[in-house]
TORNUMI-259688 format. One line per field, with one value per residue (C-alpha): x, y, z; residue number from 1. Coordinates in steps of 0.5 Angstrom, whole numbers. Layout:
% residues N
px = (X_...)
py = (Y_...)
pz = (Z_...)
drentor = (NUM_...)
END
This chain:
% residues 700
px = (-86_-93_-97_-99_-92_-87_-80_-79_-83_-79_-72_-69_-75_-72_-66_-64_-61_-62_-69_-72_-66_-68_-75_-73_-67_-68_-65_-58_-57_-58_-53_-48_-50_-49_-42_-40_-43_-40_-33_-31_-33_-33_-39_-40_-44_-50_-51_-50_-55_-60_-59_-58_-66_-69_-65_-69_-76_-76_-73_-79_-84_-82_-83_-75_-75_-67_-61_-54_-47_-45_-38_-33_-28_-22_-26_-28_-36_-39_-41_-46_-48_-56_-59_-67_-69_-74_-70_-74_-78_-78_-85_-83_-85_-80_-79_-77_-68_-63_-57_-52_-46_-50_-50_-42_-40_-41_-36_-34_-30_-24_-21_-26_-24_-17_-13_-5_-3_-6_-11_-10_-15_-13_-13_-21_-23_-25_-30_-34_-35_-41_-39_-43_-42_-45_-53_-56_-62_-68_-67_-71_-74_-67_-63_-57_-52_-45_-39_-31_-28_-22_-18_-16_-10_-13_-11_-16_-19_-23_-24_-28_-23_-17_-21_-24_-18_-15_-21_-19_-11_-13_-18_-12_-9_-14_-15_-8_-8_-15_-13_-7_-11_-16_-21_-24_-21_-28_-26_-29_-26_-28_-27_-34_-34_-38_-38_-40_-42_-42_-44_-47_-55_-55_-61_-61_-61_-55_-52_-54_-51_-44_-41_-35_-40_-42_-35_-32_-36_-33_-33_-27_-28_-33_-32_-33_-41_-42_-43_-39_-40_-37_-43_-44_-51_-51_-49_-55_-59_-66_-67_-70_-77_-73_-68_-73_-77_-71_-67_-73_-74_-66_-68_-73_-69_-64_-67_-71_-64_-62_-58_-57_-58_-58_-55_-57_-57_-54_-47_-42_-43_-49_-52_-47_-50_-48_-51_-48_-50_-49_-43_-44_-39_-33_-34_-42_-40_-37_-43_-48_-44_-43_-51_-52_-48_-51_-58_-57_-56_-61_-66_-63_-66_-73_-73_-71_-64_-56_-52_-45_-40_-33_-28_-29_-35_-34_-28_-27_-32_-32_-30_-34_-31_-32_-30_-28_-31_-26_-26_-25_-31_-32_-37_-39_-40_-34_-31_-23_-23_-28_-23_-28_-28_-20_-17_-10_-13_-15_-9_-12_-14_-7_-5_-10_-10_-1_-2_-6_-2_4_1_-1_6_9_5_3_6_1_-5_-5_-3_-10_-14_-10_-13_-14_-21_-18_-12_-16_-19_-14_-11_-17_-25_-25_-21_-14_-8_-4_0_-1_-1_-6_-11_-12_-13_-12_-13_-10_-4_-3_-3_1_7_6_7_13_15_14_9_4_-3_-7_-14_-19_-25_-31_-33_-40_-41_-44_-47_-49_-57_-60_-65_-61_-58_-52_-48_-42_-36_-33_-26_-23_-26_-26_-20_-23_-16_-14_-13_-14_-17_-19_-26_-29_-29_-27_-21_-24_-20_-22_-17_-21_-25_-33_-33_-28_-30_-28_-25_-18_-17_-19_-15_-9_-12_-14_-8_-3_-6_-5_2_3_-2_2_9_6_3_9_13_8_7_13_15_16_13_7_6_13_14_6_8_14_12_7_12_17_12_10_17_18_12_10_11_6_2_-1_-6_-5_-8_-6_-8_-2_5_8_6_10_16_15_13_19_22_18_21_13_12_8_6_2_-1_-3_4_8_4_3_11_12_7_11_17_20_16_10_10_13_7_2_5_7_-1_-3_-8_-4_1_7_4_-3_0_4_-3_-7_0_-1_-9_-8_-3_-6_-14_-10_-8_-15_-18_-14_-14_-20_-21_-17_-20_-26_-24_-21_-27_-31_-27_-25_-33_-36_-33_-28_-33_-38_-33_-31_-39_-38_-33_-36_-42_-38_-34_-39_-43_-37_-37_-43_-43_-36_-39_-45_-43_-34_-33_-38_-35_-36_-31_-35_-36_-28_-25_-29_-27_-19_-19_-24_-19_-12_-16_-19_-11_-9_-14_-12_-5_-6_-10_-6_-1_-5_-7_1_2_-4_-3_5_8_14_9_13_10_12_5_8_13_6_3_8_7_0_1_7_6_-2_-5_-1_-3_-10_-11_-7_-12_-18_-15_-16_-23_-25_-24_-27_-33_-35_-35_-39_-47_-51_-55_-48_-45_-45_-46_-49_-45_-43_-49_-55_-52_-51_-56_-62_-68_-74)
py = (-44_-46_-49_-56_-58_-60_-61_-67_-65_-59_-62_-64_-62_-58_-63_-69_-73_-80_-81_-77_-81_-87_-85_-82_-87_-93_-98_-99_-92_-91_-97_-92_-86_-89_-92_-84_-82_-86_-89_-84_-88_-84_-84_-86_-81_-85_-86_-77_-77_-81_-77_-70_-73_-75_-69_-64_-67_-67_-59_-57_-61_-56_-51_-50_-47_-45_-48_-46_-49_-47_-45_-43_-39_-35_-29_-30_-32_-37_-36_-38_-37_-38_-42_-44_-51_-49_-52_-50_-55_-54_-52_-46_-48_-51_-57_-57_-60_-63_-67_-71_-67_-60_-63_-65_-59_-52_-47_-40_-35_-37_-31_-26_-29_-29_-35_-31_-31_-38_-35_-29_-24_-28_-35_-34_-42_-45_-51_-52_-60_-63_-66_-72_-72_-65_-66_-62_-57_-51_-45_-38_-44_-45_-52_-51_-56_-55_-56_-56_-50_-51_-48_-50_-53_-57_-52_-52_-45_-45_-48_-55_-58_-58_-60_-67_-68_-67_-72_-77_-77_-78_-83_-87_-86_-88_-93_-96_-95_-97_-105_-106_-106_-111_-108_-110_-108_-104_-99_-92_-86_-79_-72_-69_-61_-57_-51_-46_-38_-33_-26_-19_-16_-9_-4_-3_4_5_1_5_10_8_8_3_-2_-1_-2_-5_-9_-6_0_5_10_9_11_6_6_7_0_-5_-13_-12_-14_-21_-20_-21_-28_-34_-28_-28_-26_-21_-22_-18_-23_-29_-28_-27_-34_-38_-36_-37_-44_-46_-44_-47_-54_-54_-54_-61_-56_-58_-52_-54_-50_-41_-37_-29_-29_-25_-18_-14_-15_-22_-28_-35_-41_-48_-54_-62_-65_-67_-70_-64_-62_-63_-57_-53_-52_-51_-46_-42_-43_-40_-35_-33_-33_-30_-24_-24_-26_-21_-16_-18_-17_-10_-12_-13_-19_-16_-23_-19_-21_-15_-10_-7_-5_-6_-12_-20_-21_-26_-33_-41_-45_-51_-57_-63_-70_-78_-82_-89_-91_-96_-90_-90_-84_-84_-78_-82_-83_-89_-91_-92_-88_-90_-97_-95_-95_-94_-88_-86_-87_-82_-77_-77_-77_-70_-67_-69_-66_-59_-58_-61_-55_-51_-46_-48_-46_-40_-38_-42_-37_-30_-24_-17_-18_-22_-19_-15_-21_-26_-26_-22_-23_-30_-31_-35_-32_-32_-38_-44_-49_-54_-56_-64_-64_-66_-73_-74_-71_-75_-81_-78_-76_-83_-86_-82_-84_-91_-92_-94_-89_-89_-88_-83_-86_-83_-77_-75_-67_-66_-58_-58_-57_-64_-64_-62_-69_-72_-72_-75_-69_-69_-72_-65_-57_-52_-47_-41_-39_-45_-45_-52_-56_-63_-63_-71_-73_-68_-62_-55_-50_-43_-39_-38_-32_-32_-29_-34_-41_-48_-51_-46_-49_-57_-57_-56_-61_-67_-65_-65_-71_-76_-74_-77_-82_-84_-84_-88_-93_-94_-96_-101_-103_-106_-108_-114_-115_-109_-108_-107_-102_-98_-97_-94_-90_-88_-85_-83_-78_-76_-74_-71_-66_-65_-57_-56_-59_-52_-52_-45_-38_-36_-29_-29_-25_-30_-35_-31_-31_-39_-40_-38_-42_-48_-46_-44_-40_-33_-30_-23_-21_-23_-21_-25_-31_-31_-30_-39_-41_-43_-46_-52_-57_-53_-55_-62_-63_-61_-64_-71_-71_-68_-64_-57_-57_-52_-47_-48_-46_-40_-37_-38_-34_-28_-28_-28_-23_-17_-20_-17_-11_-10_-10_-5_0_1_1_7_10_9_14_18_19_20_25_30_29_29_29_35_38_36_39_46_47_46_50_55_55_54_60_65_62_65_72_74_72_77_82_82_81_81_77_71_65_59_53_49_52_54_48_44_49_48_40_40_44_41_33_37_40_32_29_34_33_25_25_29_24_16_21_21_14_12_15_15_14_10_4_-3_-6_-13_-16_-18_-13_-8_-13_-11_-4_-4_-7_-4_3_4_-1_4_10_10_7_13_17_13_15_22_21_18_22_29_24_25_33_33_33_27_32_35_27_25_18_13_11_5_6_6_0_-4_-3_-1_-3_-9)
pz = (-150_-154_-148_-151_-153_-149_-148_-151_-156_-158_-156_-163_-167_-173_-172_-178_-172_-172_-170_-176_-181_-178_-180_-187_-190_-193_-187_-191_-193_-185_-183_-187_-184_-177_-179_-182_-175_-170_-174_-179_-184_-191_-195_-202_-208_-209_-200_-201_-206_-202_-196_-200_-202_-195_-192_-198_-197_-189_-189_-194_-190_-184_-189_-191_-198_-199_-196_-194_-192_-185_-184_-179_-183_-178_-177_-170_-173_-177_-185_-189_-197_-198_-204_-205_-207_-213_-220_-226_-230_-239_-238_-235_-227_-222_-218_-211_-212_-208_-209_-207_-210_-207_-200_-201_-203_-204_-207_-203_-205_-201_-201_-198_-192_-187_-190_-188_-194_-197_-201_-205_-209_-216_-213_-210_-211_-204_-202_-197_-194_-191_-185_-184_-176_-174_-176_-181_-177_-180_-177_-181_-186_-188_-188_-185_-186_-182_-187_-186_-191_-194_-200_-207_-206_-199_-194_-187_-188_-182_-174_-175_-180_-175_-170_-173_-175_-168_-166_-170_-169_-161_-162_-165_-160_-154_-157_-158_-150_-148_-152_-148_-142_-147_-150_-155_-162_-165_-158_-161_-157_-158_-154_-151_-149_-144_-146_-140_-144_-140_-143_-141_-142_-143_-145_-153_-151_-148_-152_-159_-155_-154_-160_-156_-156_-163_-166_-161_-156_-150_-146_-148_-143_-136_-129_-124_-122_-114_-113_-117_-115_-109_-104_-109_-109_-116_-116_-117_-115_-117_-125_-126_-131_-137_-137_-134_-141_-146_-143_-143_-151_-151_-150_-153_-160_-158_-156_-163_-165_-161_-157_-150_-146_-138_-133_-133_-127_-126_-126_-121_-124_-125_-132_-133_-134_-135_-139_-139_-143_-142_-145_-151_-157_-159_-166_-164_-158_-162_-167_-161_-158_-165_-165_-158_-158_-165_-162_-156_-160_-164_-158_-154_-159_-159_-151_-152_-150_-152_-151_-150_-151_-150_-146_-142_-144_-136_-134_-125_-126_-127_-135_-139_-141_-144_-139_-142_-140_-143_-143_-147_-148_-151_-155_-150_-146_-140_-138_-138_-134_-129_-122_-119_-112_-111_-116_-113_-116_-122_-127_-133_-130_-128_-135_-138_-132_-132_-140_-139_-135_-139_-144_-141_-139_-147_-150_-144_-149_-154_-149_-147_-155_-156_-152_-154_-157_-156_-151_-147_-145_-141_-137_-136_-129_-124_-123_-123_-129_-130_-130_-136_-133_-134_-129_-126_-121_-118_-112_-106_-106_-113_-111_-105_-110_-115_-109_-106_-113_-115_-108_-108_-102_-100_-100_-95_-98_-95_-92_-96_-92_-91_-91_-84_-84_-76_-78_-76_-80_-87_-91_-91_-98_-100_-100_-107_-108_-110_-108_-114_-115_-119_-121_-124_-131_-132_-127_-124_-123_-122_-128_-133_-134_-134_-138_-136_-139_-146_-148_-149_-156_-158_-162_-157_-163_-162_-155_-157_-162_-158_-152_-157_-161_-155_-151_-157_-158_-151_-151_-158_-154_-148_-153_-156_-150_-146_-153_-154_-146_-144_-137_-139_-131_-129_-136_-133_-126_-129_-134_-129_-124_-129_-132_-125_-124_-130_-130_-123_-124_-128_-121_-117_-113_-109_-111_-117_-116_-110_-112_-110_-115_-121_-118_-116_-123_-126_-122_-124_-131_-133_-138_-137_-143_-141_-148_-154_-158_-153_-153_-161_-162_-160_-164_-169_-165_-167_-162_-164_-171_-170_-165_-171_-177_-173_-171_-179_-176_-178_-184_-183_-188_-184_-178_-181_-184_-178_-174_-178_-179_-171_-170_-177_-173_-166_-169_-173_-167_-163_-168_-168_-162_-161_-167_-164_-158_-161_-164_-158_-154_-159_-162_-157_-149_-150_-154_-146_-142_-146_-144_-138_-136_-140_-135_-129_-132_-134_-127_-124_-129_-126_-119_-117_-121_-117_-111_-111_-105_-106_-104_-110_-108_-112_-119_-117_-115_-121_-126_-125_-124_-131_-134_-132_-133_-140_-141_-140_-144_-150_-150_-149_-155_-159_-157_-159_-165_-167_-166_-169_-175_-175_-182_-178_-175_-177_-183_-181_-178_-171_-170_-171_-167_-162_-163_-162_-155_-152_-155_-157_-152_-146_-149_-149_-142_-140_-145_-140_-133_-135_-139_-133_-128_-131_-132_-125_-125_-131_-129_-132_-137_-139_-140_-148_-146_-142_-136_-132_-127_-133_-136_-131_-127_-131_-129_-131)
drentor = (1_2_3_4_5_6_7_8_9_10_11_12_13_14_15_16_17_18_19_20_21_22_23_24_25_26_27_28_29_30_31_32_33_34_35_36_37_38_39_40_41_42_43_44_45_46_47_48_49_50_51_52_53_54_55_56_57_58_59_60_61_62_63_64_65_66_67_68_69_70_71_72_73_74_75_76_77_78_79_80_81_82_83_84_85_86_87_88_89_90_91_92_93_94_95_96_97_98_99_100_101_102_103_104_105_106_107_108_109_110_111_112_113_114_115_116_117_118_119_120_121_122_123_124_125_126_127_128_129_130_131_132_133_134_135_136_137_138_139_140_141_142_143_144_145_146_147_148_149_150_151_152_153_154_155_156_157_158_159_160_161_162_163_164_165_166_167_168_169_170_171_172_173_174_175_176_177_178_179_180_181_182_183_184_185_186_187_188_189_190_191_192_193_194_195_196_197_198_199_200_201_202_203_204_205_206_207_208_209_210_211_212_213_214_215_216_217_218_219_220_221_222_223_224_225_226_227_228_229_230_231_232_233_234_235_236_237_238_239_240_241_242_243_244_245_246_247_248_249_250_251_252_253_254_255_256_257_258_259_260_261_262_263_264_265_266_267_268_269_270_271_272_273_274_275_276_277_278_279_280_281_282_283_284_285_286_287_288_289_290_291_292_293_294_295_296_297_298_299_300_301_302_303_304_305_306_307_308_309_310_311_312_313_314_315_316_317_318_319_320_321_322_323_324_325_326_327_328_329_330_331_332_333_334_335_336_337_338_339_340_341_342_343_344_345_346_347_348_349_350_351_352_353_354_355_356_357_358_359_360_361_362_363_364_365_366_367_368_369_370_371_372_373_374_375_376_377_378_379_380_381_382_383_384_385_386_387_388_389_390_391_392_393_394_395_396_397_398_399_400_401_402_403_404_405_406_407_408_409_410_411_412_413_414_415_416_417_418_419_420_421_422_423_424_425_426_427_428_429_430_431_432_433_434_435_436_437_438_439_440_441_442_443_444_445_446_447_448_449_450_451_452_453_454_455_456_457_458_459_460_461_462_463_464_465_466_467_468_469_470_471_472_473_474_475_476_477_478_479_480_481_482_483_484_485_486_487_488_489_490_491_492_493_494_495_496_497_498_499_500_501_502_503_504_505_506_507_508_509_510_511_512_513_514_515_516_517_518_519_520_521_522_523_524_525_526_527_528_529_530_531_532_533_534_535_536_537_538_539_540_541_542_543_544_545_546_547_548_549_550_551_552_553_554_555_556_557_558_559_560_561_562_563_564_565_566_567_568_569_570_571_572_573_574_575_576_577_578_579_580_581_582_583_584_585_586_587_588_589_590_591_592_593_594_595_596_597_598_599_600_601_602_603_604_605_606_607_608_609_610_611_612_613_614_615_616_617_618_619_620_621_622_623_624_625_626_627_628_629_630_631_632_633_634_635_636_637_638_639_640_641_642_643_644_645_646_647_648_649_650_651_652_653_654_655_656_657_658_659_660_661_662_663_664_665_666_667_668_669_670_671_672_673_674_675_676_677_678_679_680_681_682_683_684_685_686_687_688_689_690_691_692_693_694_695_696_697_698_699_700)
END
């Protein structure tokens, strides 16, 4: 960081947020602005091109010369068409131009991007739409401006639109809630997300080296290193100066970008790391996150390193996830999540934490469809990750006053426990209300609900569309109750306990790593849907689909195309993974162990000759194991190549996507064991490529 400027300086500085706009608009244009910001109101052309001008002019003072609509298309990353600013003039020059109608709207070619069918190749029109809540920020003297993306015919195209709309539906709702309980009518309610990335660091030379992490970004092939993360002496370690230097660039960007970058530290495995920002408005969260993944990698490059942010880049270790830090906050800044001192007391937070858990058991379904893809397949269930089941933590104390709720008794409130560690000299503290449960998929914890389950290269938009979507739904459905109740405590006590009854198997507080959990889920009536394909195969169930278009936050058509783009993405992606190893084994590791044998071979040859009864149990041994794992690998091989290339696969997306998980997925596993354990026979110097040791554990 420049020595002679500090954080708050730098915090926000290449942002139009309120304070640059209250120093650049004219008073009444900025009233505007702020009731676009914090109510949803519409803006009128002339306010858009006032704004469009202010905006234009500070950028340039900053040094911006083009601007770009910043987008989320549905391919996982974000998009962005770059125009300059310059305008010519009748006397051959320029003049530096923005309006009001090129800040409002741009116009992308719809159908270069996934649309499952909404867009076709003839039919290219699509629009980008400012949107007015997500500030406009510099970054490379460009001005970026996040906008909704959309087709010709209105269709979301993209992440941000479902989810503002999602906003929308539950602050409606929240706040129907929150003036039965006699808040005034100008009551404002907006989700906020924390969103925890966690990501691996490599060296740049082991991954050039890889061709799996170039196409793939994960490991296809790799015997395990002598050490894993088994002695837990990673996490919370020291940073090492690499990483020290290349996390405090990573925040300087990203605080110029008014991103909230709180919390960094070594993760549970080597070479994994976690970065965790403070709360901030949902749609507001989504864009900073698609921010610090980007510059993450692009950062990393300048340290001489990679930033891996698969699921699961390393097979035996940690995988990386998003955890999903959600809450409901008003504009008079109370948290609806926040339990107070006698949460047993506290109604209207029983309301809304009932109101959650109704919800997650509704559309349990509709979670873990959130979360599906290839990537993160391979991490769900073990390493700190969730399990595919979808169930939720509380707590003890919480559970204690929903049983005694349910059971119509009385609940005897804990006194407040201070933490006492037997060291004199140590402070006392208050314990926490609830411990942690790491194998939780949605967790309670204090004031806000942590879903784990989702992956880290994955947008936070697919999950909070679903929660903001789900919760309003059963807000709505309470709201009409108590509504139209005559004794409106009676119907609340009632509704409280009748929703707890009704939804109380979706309540775990155990270990869900535990065998048992599955079978005892089972019996709950949980759903376990184990990959992407399973899960993708309800998303269009009638419940799912009512959800939606009841809340207009998807229409049935929208819902159908994000299905398919989900599912072909799906398939996408394993095909080439398997054309990728593919590659790798027949170019390069069957190739590396003919060779060897040779040696081994001809090491053999020469010895016996000279000296016949010479023992060489090395050479031997090594030579019949690589030529039985070598005879293995070849016939495995030749078997992934048949059902990759086969003329018989379904043409049907999801009957493919099916294919690809039970027939592909099994056969390069079983294709990796067999690579894997020739690895180990082979010397290094023999080795094609880098091996887990050299890319966890290299060196400052």
């Amino acid at each position: 960081m420049t020595d002679h400027v500090s954080v708050t300086d730098l915090f926000g500085s290449m942002v139009f947020d309120e304070a640059t706009m209250k120093s650049k608009l004219p008073k009444e244009t900025f009233k505007m602005m702020q009731a676009s910001l914090h109510y949803g109101k519409r803006l009128d052309p002339q306010t858009a091109s006032v704004v469009a001008n202010a905006m234009k002019d500070w950028a340039i003072e900053k040094g911006a010369t083009h601007y770009t609509h910043w987008f989320q298309p549905m391919t996982g990353i974000t998009a962005e068409k770059h125009d300059s600013f310059i305008s010519p003039t009748a006397d051959g020059k320029i003049i530096m131009e923005f309006s009001g109608k090129e800040l409002v709207r741009g116009e992308p070619d719809a159908s270069s991007f996934p649309s499952g069918g909404l867009r076709a190749t003839f039919e290219a029109r699509g629009y980008t739409a400012w949107d007015p809540t997500s500030f406009a920020f510099i970054r490379d003297n460009t001005l970026y401006i996040p906008t909704a993306f959309c087709s010709y015919g209105g269709e979301a195209l993209d992440q941000k639109t479902p989810l503002l709309r999602s906003m929308e539906v539950l602050g409606r709702q929240a706040q129907r809630i929150l003036r039965l309980f006699g808040a005034p009518t100008d009551i404002n309610v907006k989700t906020t997300v924390g969103p925890e990335q966690e990501y691996f660091l490599i060296d740049e030379k082991h991954y050039a080296a890889r061709p799996d992490l170039r196409f793939c970004g994960r490991t296809l092939i790799g015997a395990k290193a002598p050490k894993g993360q088994e002695m837990d002496d990673h996490y919370f370690g020291t940073l090492k100066p690499r990483i020290k230097a290349f996390m405090a660039e990573l925040d300087e960007e990203l605080w110029k970008l008014g991103v909230l970058a709180k919390t960094e530290h070594n993760e549970g495995a080597p070479a994994q790391h976690e970065l965790a920002p403070i709360f901030s408005t949902t749609n507001i969260a989504c864009d900073h996150n698609q921010i610090t993944m980007d510059l993450m990698q692009k950062i990393a490059r300048r340290h001489g390193l990679v930033c891996l942010l698969h699921e699961k880049p390393f097979l035996g270790v940690n995988g990386s996830g998003k955890h999903n830090n959600w809450s409901m906050t008003t504009n008079a800044g109370q948290n609806l999540l926040e339990p107070g001192d006698t949460p047993h007391e506290n109604a209207q937070f029983l309301l809304f934490l009932v109101a959650v858990i109704k919800a997650v058991d509704d559309y349990q379904d509709l979670l873990r469809i959130s979360v599906a893809s290839a990537g993160n397949d391979h991490r769900l269930g073990a390493h700190e990750a969730p399990p595919a089941i979808v169930s939720m933590f509380i707590g003890d104390e919480l559970a204690g006053i929903l049983d005694a709720i349910e059971a119509g008794s009385a609940y005897n409130a804990r006194e407040s426990e201070m933490m006492r560690i037997g060291v004199h000299v140590l402070p006392k503290f208050p314990r926490d209300t609830t411990d942690r449960n790491r194998t939780s998929p949605f967790a309670f914890t204090g004031n806000k609900f942590e879903f784990r389950s989702l992956g880290s290269s994955a947008s936070p938009a697919s999950v909070n569309i679903v929660i903001n979507t789900a919760v309003a739904q059963v807000l709505g459905e309470f709201a009409d109750v108590l509504e139209s109740a005559d004794n409106f405590n009676e119907a609340l006590n009632e509704l409280i306990r009748d929703t707890i009854r009704a939804h109380k198997r979706i309540l775990f507080n155990g270990n869900g790593y535990d065998a048992a959990w599955i079978d005892e889920a089972k019996q709950r009536g949980l759903s376990n849907y184990r990959t992407t394909p399973e899960a993708l195969a309800h998303y269009l169930d009638e419940k799912n689909i009512a959800l939606f278009e009841n809340n207009k936050v998807f229409s049935r058509t929208e819902l159908a195309a994000r299905k398919e783009i989900n599912e072909e993405n799906y398939c996408k992606v394993i095909n080439i993974e398997a054309r990728t190893m593919i590659d790798m084994i027949r170019r390069e590791i069957l190739p590396a162990a003919a060779r060897y044998k040779t040696k081994l071979s001809e090491t053999l040859t020469v010895t016996k000759a000279a000296a016949p009864d010479t023992d060489l149990p090395y050479e031997e041994e090594t030579l019949a194991l690589l030529s039985k794992y070598s005879a293995a690998a070849f016939h495995s091989l030749k078997t992934l190549e048949g059902a990759v290339d086969s003329k018989d696969k379904p043409t049907d997306t999801s009957a493919l996507a099916r294919f690809c998980g039970d027939i592909i997925l099994p056969l390069m596993e079983e294709l990796r064991c067999e690579i894997d354990a020739m690895e180990p026979l082979i010397p290094k110097s023999d080795w094609p490529y880098p091996t887990y040791g050299d890319m966890l554990f290299y060196g400052n």
